[in-house]
MITI-452597 format. One record per residue: residue in three letters; x, y, z of N, C-alpha, C in turn. Coordinates in steps of 0.1 Angstrom, whole numbers, padded with zeros to 4 digits, always signed. Layout:
ALAXYZXYZXYZ ...
% end
This chain:
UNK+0309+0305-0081+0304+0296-0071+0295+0303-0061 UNK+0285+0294-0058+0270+0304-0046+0268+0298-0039 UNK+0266+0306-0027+0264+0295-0015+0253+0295-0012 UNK+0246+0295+0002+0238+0292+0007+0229+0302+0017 UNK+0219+0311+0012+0220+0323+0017+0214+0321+0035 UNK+0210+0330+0038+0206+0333+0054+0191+0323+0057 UNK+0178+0319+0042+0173+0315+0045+0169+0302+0041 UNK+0183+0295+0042+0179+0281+0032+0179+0279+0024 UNK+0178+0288+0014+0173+0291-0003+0185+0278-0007 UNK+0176+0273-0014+0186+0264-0023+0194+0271-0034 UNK+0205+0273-0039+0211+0279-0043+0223+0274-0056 UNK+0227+0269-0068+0237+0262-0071+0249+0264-0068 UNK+0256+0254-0062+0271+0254-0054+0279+0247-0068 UNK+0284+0254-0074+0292+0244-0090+0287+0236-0097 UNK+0272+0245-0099+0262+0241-0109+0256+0230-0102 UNK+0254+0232-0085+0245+0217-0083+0238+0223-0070 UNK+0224+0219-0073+0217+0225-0063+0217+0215-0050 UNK+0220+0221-0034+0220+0210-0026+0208+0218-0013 UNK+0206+0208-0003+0200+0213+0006+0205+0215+0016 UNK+0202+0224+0029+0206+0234+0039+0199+0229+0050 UNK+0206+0238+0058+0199+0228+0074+0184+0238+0078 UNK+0175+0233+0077+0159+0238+0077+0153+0237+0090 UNK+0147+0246+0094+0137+0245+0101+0120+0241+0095 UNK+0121+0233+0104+0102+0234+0097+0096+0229+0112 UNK+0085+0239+0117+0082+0236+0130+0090+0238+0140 UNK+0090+0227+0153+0106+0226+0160+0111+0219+0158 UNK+0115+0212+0140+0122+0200+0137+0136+0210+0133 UNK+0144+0208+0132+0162+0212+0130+0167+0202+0122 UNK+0172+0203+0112+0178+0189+0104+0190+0191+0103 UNK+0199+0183+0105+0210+0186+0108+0220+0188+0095 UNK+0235+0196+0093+0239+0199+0080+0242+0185+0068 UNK+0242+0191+0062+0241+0180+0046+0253+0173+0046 UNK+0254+0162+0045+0268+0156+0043+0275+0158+0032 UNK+0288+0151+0031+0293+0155+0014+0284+0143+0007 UNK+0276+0129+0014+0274+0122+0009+0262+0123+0001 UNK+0251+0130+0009+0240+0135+0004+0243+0147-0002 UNK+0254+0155-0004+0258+0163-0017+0255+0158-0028 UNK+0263+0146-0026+0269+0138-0039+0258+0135-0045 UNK+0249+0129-0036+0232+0121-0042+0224+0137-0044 UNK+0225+0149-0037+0219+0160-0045+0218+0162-0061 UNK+0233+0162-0065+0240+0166-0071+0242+0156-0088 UNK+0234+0142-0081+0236+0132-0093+0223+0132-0101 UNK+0213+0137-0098+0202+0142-0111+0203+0149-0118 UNK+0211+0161-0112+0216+0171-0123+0227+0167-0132 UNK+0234+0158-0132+0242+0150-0139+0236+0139-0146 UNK+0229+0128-0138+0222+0124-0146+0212+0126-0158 UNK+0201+0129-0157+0193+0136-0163+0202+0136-0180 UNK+0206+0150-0181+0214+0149-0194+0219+0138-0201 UNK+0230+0128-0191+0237+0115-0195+0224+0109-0201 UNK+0210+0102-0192+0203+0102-0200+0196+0098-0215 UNK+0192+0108-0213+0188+0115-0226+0194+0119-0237 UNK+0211+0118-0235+0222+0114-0243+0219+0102-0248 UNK+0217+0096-0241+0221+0083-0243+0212+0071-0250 UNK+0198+0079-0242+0187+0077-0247+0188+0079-0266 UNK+0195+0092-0272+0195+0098-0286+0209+0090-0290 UNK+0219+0083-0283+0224+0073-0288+0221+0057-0297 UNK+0212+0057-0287+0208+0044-0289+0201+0044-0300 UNK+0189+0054-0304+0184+0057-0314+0192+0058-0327 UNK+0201+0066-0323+0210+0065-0338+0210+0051-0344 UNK+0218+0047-0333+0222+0030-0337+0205+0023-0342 UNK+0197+0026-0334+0187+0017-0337+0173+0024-0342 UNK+0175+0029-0357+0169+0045-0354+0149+0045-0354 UNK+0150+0031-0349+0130+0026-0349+0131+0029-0336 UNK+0140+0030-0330+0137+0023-0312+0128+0034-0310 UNK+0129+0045-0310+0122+0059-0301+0105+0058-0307 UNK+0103+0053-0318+0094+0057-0327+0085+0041-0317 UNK+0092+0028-0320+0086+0016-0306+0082+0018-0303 UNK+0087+0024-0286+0088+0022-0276+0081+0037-0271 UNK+0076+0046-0279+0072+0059-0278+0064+0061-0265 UNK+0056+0053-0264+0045+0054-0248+0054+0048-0233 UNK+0065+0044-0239+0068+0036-0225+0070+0042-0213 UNK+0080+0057-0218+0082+0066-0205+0071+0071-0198 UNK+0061+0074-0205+0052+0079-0200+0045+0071-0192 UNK+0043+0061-0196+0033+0051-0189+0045+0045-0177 UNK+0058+0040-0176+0067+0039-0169+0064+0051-0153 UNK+0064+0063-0160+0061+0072-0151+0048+0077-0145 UNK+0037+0064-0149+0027+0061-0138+0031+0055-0128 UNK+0040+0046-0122+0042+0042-0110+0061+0041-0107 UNK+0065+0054-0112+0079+0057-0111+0081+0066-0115 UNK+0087+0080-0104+0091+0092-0103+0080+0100-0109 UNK+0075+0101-0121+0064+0111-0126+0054+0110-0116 UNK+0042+0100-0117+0031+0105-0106+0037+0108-0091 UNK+0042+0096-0087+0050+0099-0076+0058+0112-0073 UNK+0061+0120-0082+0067+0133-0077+0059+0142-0069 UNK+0046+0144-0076+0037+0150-0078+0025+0146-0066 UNK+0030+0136-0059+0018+0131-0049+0018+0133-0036 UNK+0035+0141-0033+0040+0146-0024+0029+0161-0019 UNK+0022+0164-0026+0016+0180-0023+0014+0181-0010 UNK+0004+0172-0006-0002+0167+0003+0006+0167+0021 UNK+0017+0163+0019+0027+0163+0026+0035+0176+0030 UNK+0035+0181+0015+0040+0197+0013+0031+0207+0027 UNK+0021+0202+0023+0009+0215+0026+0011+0210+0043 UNK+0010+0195+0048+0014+0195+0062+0028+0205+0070 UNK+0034+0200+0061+0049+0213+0066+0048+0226+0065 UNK+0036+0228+0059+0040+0244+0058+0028+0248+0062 UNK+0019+0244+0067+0011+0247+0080+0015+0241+0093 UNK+0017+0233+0092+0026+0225+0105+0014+0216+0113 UNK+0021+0210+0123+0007+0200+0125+0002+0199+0138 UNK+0005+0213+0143-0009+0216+0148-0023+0223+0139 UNK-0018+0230+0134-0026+0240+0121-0037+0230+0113 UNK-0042+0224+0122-0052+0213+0115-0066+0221+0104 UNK-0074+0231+0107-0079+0239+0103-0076+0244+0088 UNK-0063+0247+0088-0057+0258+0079-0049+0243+0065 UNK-0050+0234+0070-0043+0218+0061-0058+0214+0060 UNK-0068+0215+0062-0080+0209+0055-0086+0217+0049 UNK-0083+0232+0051-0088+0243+0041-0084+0238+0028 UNK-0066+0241+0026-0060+0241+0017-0060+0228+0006 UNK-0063+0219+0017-0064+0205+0008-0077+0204+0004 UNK-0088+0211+0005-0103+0214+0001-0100+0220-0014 UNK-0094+0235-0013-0090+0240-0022-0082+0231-0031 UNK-0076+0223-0028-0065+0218-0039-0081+0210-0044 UNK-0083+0203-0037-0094+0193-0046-0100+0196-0054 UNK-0110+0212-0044-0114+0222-0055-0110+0222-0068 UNK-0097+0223-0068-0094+0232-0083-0089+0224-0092 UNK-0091+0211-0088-0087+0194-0097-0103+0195-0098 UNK-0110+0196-0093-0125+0195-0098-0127+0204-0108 UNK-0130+0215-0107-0128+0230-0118-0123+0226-0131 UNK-0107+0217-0129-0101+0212-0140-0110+0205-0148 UNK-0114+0196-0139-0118+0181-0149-0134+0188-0154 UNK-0140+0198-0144-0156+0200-0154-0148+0211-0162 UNK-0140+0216-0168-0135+0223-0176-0134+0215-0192 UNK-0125+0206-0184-0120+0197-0194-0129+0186-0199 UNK-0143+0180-0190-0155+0178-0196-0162+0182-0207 UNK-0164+0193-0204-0174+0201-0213-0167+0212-0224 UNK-0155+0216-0223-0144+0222-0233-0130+0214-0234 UNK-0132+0204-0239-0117+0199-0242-0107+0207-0248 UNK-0113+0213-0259-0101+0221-0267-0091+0232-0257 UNK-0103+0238-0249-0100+0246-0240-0089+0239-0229 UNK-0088+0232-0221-0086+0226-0213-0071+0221-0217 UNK-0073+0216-0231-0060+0214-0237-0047+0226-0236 UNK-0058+0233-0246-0048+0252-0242-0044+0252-0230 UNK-0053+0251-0222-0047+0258-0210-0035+0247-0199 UNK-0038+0235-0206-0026+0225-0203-0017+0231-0203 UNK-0014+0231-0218-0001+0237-0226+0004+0243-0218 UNK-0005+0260-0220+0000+0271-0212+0006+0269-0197 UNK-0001+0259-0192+0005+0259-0175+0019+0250-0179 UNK+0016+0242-0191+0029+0239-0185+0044+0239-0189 UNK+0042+0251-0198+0052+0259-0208+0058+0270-0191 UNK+0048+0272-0181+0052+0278-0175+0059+0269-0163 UNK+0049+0257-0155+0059+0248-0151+0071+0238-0151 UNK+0074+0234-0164+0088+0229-0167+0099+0242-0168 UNK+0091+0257-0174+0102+0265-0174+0106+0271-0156 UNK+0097+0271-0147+0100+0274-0133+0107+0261-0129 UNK+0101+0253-0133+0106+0238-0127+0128+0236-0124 UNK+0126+0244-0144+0141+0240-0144+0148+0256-0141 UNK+0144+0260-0131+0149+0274-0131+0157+0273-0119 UNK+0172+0267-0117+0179+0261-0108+0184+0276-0102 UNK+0181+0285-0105+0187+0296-0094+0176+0307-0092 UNK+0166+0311-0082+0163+0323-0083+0168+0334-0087 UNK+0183+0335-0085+0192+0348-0085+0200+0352-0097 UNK+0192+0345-0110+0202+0343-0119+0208+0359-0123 UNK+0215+0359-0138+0222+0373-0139+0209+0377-0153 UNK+0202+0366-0154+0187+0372-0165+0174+0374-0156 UNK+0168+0381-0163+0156+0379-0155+0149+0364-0155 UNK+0146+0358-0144+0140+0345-0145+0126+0343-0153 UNK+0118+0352-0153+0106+0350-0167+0113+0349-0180 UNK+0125+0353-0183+0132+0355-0196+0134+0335-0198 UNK+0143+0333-0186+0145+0318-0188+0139+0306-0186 UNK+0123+0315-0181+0113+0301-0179+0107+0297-0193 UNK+0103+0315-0198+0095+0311-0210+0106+0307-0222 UNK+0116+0305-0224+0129+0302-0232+0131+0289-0230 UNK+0130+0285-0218+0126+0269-0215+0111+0257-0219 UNK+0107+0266-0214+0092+0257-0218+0085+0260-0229 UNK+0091+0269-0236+0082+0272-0251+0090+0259-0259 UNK+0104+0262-0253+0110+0253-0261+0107+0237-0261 UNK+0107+0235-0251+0100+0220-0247+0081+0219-0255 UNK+0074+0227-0250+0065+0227-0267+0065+0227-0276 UNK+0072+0236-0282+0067+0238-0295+0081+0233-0302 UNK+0090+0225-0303+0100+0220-0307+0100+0202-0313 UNK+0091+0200-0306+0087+0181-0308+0074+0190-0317 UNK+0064+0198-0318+0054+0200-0329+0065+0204-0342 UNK+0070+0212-0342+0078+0213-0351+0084+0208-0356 UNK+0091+0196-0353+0103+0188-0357+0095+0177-0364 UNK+0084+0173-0356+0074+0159-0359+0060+0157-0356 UNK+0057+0161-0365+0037+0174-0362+0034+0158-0357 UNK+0032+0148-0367+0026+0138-0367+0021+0126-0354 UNK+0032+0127-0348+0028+0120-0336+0020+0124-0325 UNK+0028+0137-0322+0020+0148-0313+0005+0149-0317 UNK+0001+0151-0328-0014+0151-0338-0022+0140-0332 UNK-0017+0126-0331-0025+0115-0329-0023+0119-0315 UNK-0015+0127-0308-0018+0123-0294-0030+0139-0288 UNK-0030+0145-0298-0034+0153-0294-0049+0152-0298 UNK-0051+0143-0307-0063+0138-0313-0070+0128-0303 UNK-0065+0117-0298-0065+0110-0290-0076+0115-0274 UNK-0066+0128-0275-0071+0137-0259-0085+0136-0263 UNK-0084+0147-0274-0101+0151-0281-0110+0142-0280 UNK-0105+0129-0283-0118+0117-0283-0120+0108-0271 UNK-0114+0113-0262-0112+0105-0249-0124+0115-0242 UNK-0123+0127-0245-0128+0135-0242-0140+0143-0249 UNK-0144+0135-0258-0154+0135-0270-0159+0148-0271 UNK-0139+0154-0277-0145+0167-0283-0142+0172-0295 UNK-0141+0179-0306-0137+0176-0322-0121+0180-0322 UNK-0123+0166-0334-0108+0163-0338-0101+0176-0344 UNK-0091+0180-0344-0085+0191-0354-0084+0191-0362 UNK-0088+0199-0378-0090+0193-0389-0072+0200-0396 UNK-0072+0194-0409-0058+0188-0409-0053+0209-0411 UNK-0067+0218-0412-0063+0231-0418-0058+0241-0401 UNK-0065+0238-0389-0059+0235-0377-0048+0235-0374 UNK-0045+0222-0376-0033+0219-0373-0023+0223-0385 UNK-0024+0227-0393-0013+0234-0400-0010+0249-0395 UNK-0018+0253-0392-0018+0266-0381-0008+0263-0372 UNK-0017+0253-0364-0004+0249-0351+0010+0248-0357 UNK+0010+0242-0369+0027+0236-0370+0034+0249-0376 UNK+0031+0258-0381+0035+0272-0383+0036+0278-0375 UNK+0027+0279-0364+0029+0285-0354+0037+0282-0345 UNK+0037+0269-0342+0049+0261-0335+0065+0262-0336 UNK+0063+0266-0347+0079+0262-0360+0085+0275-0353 UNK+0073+0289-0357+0076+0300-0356+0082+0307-0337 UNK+0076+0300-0329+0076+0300-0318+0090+0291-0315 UNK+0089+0279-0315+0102+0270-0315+0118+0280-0325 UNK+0119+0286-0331+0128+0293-0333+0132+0307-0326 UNK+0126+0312-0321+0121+0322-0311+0129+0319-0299 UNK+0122+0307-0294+0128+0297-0285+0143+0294-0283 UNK+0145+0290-0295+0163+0287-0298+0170+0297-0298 UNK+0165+0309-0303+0173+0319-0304+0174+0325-0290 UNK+0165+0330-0283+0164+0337-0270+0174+0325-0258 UNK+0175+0311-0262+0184+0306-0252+0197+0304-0260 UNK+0202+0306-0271+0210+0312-0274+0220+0327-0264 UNK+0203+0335-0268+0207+0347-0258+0210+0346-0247 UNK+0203+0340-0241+0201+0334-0224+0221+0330-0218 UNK+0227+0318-0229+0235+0314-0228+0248+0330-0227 UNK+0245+0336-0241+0257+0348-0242+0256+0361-0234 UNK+0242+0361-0224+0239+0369-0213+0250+0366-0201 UNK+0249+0352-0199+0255+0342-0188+0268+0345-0193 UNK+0275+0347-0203+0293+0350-0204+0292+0363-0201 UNK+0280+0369-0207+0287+0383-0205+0288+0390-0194 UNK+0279+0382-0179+0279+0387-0167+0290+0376-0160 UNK+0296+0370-0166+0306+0361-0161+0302+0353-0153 UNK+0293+0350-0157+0289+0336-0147+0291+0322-0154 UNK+0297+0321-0150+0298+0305-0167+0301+0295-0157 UNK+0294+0296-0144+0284+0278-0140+0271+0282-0148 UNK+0267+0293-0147+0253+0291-0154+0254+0289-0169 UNK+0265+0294-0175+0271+0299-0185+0271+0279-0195 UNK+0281+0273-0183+0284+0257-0189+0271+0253-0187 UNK+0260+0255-0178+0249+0246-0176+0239+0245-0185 UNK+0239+0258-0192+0227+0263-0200+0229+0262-0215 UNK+0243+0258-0214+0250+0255-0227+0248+0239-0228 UNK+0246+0229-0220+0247+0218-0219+0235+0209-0220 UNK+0224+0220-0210+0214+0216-0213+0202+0219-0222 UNK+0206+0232-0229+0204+0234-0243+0204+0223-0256 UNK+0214+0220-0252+0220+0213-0266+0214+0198-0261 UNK+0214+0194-0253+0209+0181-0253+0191+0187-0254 UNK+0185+0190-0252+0169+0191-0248+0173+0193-0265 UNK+0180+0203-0276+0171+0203-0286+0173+0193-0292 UNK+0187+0181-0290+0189+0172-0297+0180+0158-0296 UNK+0173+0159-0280+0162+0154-0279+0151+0156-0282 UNK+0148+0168-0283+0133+0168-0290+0130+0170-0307 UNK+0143+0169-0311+0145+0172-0325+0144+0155-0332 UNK+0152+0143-0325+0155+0136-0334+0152+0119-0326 UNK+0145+0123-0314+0133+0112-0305+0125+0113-0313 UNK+0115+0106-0313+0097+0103-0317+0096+0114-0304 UNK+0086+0124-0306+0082+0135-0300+0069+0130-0285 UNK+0073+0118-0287+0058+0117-0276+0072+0110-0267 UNK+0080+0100-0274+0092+0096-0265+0101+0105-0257 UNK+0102+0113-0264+0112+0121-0259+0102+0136-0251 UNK+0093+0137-0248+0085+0146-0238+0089+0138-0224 UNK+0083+0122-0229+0080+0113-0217+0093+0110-0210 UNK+0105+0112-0217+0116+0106-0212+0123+0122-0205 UNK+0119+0134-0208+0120+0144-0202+0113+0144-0188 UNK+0100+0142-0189+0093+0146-0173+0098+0134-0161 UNK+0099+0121-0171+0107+0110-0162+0123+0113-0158 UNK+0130+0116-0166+0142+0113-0161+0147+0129-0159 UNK+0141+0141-0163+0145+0151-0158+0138+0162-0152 UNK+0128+0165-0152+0113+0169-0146+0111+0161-0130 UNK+0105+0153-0133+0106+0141-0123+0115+0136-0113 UNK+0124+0137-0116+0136+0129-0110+0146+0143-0103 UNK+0145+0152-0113+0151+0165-0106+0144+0169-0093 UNK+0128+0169-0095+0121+0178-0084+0115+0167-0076 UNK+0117+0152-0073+0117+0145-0066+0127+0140-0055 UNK+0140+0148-0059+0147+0143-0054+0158+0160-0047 UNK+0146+0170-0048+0155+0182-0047+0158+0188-0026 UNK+0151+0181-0018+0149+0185-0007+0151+0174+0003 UNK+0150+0162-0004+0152+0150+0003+0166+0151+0009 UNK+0168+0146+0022+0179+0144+0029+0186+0129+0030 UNK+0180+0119+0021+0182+0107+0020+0195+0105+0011 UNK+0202+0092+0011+0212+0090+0003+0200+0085-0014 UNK+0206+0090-0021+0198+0082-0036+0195+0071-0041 UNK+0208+0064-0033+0203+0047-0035+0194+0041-0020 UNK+0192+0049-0014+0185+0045+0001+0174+0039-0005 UNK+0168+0026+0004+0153+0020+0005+0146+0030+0006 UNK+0150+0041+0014+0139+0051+0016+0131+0058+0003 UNK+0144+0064-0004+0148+0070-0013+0142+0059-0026 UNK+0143+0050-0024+0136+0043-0039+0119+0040-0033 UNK+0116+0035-0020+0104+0038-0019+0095+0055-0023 UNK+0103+0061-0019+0097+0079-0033+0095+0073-0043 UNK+0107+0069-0048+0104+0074-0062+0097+0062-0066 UNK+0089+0052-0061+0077+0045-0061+0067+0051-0056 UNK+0065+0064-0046+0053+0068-0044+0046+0057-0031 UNK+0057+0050-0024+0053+0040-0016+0055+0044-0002 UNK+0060+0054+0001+0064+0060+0010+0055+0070+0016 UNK+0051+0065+0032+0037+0074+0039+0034+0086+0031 UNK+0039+0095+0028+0037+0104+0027+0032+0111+0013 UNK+0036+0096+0001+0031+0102-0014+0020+0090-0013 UNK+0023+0077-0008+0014+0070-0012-0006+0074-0006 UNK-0006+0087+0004-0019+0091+0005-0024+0097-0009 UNK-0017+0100-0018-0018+0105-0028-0019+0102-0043 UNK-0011+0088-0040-0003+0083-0052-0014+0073-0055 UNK-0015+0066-0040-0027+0054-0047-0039+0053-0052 UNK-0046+0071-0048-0066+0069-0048-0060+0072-0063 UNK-0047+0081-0068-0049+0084-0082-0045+0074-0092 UNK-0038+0064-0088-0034+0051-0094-0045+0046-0101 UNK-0053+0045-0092-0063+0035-0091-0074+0041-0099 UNK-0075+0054-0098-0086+0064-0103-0085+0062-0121 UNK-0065+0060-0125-0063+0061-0135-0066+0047-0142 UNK-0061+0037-0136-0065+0021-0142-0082+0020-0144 UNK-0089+0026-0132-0106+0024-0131-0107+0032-0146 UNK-0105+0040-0149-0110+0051-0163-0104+0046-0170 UNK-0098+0037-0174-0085+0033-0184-0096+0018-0187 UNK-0099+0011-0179-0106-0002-0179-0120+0003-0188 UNK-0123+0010-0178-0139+0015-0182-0140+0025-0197 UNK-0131+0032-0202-0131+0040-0214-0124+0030-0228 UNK-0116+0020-0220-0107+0014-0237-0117-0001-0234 UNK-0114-0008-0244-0124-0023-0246-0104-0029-0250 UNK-0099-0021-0252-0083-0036-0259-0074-0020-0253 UNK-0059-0027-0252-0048-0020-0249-0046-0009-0264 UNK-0047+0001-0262-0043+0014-0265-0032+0020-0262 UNK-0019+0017-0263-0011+0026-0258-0007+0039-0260 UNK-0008+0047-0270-0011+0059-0275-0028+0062-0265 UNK-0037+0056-0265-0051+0065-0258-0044+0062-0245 UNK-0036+0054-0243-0029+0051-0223-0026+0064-0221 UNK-0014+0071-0228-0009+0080-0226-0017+0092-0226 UNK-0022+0093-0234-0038+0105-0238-0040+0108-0224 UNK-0047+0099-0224-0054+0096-0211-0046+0100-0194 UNK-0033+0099-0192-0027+0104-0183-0021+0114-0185 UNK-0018+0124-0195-0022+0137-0194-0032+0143-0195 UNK-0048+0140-0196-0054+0143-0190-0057+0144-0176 UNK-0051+0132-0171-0049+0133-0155-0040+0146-0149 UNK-0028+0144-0158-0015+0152-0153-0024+0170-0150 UNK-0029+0173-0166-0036+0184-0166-0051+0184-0158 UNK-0054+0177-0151-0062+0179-0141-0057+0184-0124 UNK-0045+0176-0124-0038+0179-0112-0030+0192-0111 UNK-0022+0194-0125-0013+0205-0123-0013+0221-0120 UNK-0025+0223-0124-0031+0238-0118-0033+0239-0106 UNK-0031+0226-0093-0037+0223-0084-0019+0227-0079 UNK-0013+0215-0085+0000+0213-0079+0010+0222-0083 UNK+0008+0235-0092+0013+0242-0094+0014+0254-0086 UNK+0003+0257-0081-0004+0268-0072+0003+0270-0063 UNK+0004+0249-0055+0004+0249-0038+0024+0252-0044 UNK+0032+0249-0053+0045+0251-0052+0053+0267-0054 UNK+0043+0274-0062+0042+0287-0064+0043+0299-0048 UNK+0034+0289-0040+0030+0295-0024+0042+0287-0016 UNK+0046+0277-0019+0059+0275-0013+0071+0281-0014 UNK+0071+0277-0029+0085+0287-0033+0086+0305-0025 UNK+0074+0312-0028+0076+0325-0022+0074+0324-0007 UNK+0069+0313+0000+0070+0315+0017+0082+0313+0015 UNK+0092+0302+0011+0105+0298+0012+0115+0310+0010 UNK+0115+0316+0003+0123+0329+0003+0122+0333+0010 UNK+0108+0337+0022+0106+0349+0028+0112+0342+0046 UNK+0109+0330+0046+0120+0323+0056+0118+0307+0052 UNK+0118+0301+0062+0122+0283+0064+0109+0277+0063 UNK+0106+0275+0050+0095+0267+0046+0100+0257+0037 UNK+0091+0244+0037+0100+0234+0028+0100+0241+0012 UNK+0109+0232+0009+0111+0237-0009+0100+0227-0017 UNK+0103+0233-0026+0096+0227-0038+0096+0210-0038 UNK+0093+0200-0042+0092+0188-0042+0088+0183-0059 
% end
């Protein structure tokens, strides 16, 4: 069991990360109730049930995943996914503070900056732009889900064990859908399709990587008995086995989308909030309707429907989805950065956390 160190650090208390009484500015928040424990404490439980449950229903109905493939994704345009992510903005006010007007229009220059960079990247080299998607975000879901700084592995060990696995495991398992969606990007972005000798590259390479993956959190798990830690020990064991049982036996574009929504999303949306879970407050987040994401939430809403009207002539659900990971990989080098410079002020004292 871990508590709660000298500087806030969020830390897991029996496997559940909760929040501490923070300074930010001369605001003081007062200590965590058991109740807002409880609501800390119910994504990390949720999430898995889930996605269980989600690969239940499939059994029984074994078309549903293969349906309904775009739904999460597209779901998580105006619930928890963009909305997580729209909070930056808000971020960067607390951790300059609000007198620091100067130093919050710098930074929010630079963020725009480097969503611009993105998108003439992703203009003129799609292929590229793709890669480098990937790459950020084999590295962001594996920091994302890295519930302890202090683990008993090195934490690069269990980020890239995480997110390789989250890649290259839906290529592996089920080239085919991933292919159209990755084909999809290409022509949204009218750049060349992958020819079928390509992508056989990729699915070998994928395969080869994705076992790599399995094995090293394997490792990851029998590191965690051997230093006796078995909260990390049961957690990693739990959420192993569900992530590969989801990406193995979902439609591969369903089961990405039902990861960043119900566990991505919903975990890092809900990790610093002092609200109860079922609060009005608390569900206006996770609509992105709340002062503070909606500066955010809606020029890109809107940005995404305007390019969605203007690029398709009939509903596309597969190019829908295309199409907002292009958005996602326009933003996330942006939103990655400013959480990177949080996370390390936050260690070093009372800065907000990650969001």
């Amino acid at each position: 069991m871990k508590s709660i160190n000298s500087t806030g650090e969020h830390l897991p208390l029996s496997g559940v990360v909760i929040s501490t009484p923070t300074c930010r500015g001369s605001q003081t928040f007062p200590p965590t109730s058991a109740r807002v424990i409880r609501s800390a404490a119910l994504p990390w439980i949720l999430s898995p049930l889930v996605l269980l449950l989600l690969c239940l229903v499939n059994g029984l109905w074994p078309e549903f995943s293969t349906i309904w493939s775009p739904v999460p994704f597209l779901i998580s345009l105006f619930v928890l996914g963009m909305p997580h992510g729209a909070s930056d903005f808000a971020q960067i006010g607390e951790f300059f503070g609000v007198d620091d007007r100067k130093n919050r229009i710098l930074f929010s220059f630079l963020y725009f900056l480097g969503m611009g960079l993105v998108l003439l990247v992703s203009l003129t080299a799609p292929g590229l732009s793709l890669i480098g998607f990937a790459v950020i975000s084999v590295w962001h879901f594996g920091r994302s889900d890295l519930y302890s700084p202090k683990l008993a592995v090195p934490p690069l060990f269990f980020i890239a064990s995480r997110g390789l696995l989250l890649l290259s495991l839906p290529i592996a398992a089920q080239p085919g859908p991933v292919q159209e969606l990755v084909n999809g990007w290409m022509s949204i972005l009218e750049g060349e399709v992958l020819s079928d000798l390509v992508w056989s590259r990729v699915i070998s390479t994928s395969t080869l990587i994705a076992g790599i993956s399995i094995t090293s959190s394997v490792l990851l798990i029998a590191l965690f008995g051997l230093h006796r830690d078995f909260v990390s020990f049961r957690r990693e064991l739990l959420e192993t086995a569900v992530l590969v049982l989801t990406l193995l036996f979902l439609d591969p574009v369903f089961a990405l989308g039902a990861y960043f929504l119900f566990w991505h999303s919903l975990r890092n949306l809900n990790f610093h909030s002092g609200r109860d879970i079922l609060s009005v407050s608390r569900i206006r987040e996770w609509c992105g309707l709340d002062r503070r994401r909606s500066i955010l939430f809606i020029p890109t809403l809107a940005a995404y429907i305007g390019a969605s009207l203007f690029l398709f002539d009939s509903w596309r659900p597969d190019l829908q989805v295309a199409l907002l990971l292009i958005f996602f990989a326009v933003v996330t080098p942006s939103h990655e950065i400013l959480q990177a410079i949080l996370q390390r002020s936050r260690r070093r004292g009372n800065r907000p956390a990650p969001d």
